[in-house]
Every structure is written in C-alpha cells, then in structure tokens.
N, C-alpha and C positions, 0 to 999 in steps of 0.2 A: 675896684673901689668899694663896691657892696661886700665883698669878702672883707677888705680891711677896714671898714665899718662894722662891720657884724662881733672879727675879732676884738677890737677895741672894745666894742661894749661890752661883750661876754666878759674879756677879762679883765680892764680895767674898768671899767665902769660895774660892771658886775649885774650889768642888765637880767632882767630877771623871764623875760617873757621876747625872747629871740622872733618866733614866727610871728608874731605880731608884726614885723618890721617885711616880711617876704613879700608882699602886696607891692609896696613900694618899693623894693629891691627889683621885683619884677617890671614895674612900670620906668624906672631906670634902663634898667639892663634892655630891654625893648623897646622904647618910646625914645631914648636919645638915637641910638643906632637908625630909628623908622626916620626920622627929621632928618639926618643929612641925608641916608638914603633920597625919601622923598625930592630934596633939593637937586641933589643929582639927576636922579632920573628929569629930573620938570626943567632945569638947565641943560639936559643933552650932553653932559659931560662923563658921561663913562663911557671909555674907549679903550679898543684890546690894547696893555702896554706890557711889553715883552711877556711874561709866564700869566698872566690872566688877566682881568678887565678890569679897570680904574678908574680915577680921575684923571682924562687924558693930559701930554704933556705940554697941554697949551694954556691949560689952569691950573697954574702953580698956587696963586691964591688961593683959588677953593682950595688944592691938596692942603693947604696949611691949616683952612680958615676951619675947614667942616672937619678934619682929620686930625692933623699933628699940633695946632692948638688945644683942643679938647684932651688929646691921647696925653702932653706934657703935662697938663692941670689934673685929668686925673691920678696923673701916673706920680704926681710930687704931692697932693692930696692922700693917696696911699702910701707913699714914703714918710710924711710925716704920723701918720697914724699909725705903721707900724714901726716908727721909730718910737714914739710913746707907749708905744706896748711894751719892745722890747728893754725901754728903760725901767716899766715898771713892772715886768718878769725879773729884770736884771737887779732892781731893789730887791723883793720879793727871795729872791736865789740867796742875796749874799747877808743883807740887812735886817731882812722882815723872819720872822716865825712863822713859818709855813712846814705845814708836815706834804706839803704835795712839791717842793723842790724841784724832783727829777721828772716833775711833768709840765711844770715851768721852763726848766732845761728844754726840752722838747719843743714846747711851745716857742721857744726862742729862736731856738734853731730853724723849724719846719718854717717859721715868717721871715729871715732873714735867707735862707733859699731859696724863696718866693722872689722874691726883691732880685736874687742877683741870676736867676733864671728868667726873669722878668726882664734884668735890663742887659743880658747876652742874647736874647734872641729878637729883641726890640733895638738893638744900638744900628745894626747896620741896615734895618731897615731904614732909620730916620737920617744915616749918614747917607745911604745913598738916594734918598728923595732930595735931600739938600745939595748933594754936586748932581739930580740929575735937573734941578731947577737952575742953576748952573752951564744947563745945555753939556754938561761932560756923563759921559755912558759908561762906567766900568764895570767889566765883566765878572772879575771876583768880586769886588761891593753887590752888586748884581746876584750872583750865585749864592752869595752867603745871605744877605736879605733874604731869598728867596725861601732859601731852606730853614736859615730859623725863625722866621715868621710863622712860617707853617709849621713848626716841631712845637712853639711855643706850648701847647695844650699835651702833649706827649711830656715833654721836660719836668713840667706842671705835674703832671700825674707819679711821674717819678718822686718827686719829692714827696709830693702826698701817700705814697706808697711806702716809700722806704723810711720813714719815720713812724 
C-alpha cells in the first residue's frame, strides 16, 4: 500500500518532497502488522498449521478478521491507486507532450507486474484459507499457497530487476 502511495504521488500527483512521508510509511508498515500480531499472541491463537505457525484452524474469524480483511482492503486500495497511475502514464504516453514517454512506458509496465505478481502468489493463499475454513484440506491448494506466498518477495524483486 505504502509503495502504491508513494507512486501515485510521485507521479501523478507530482509530490514534491517523497521522504517527508517515510515516517509514516514506517509507522504503517510496522504498527498495523504489531496490532494484530499483539491480538493474536494475547488471544492464544497462533497454532502450528501444516508448513508453519498461524492462526489456528479453530479461528476462522480471527484468520479473516485480523488478516484477509485487511490484506483485501489494502490490496484493492493499491489496485485502485495503481490503476490511476497507470491511466495517467497511459494519458501522458499517448495524449500528453512528454519528452520522458519511454520512461512512463516503464513505469507502466514495472506497476502493472506488481499487480499481477501480487495477485499470482496471493490467489491461492486466500483460496485455500477459504475451503480450509470450509473444514476441506487440499494438498495442491496447500503446496501452491505455500510456495507462492513465500516467493511472493523473490517474484517482486524480479520485476523490480528486470525493468
């Protein structure tokens, strides 16, 4: 979210003074994660559940309440921010008098790979919280959550590499 924040303003907004904003980028990125942490540990609800430790499978709520609520709000909060971005690179590219084009090109690209590296290694985490609150356990839902939840930051870097 603080990343599709920051871009927004850099580019369309045209923010002029970025670090100014890292304070609170930081108190975000650390202070919400501390809060449900906190709530978990002080409710006893993290429990080993198959590849490592969780909100066990008898708090469906919590997993929804403190996790995959939040994760959908900010995750459609940064879809729509770098959907305004990429409308307004996309004006800018075809419309606008820009002598920086192929760096708006770029820009376009490197956030809309975000987006869909973002929701390839997030989909089957969330599908398989949902059939396992459901009481059903599959094994490939299972094996693929597992592994792209955790490449999620590897996938990430590639993209930010190769552009």
């Amino acid at each position: 979210l603080c990343l599709a924040i920051s871009i927004y303003l850099l580019i369309v907004k045209r923010f002029q003074d970025p670090e100014r904003l890292e304070k609170y980028y930081y108190g975000i990125c650390w202070g919400l994660p501390m809060v449900s942490t906190i709530i978990m540990l002080a409710r006893n609800l993290v429990e080993p559940v198959v590849g490592w430790c969780w909100i066990g499978n008898d708090y469906t709520a919590y997993r929804f309440g403190i996790f995959y609520v939040p994760f959908f709000i900010i995750f459609a909060t940064s879809a729509v921010l770098v959907g305004l971005t990429c409308q307004y690179t996309y004006k800018v590219i075809h419309y606008g008098v820009s002598d920086n084009k192929e760096r708006h090109i770029k820009y376009q690209f490197k956030l809309i790979n975000y987006i869909i590296v973002f929701l390839v290694c997030w989909i089957f985490a969330v599908v398989n919280r949902i059939i396992n609150s459901l009481n059903i356990f599959d094994y490939t839902c299972n094996m693929l959550h597992t592994y792209l939840s955790i490449s999620h930051g590897f996938y990430a870097s590639i993209v930010f590499i190769y552009n």
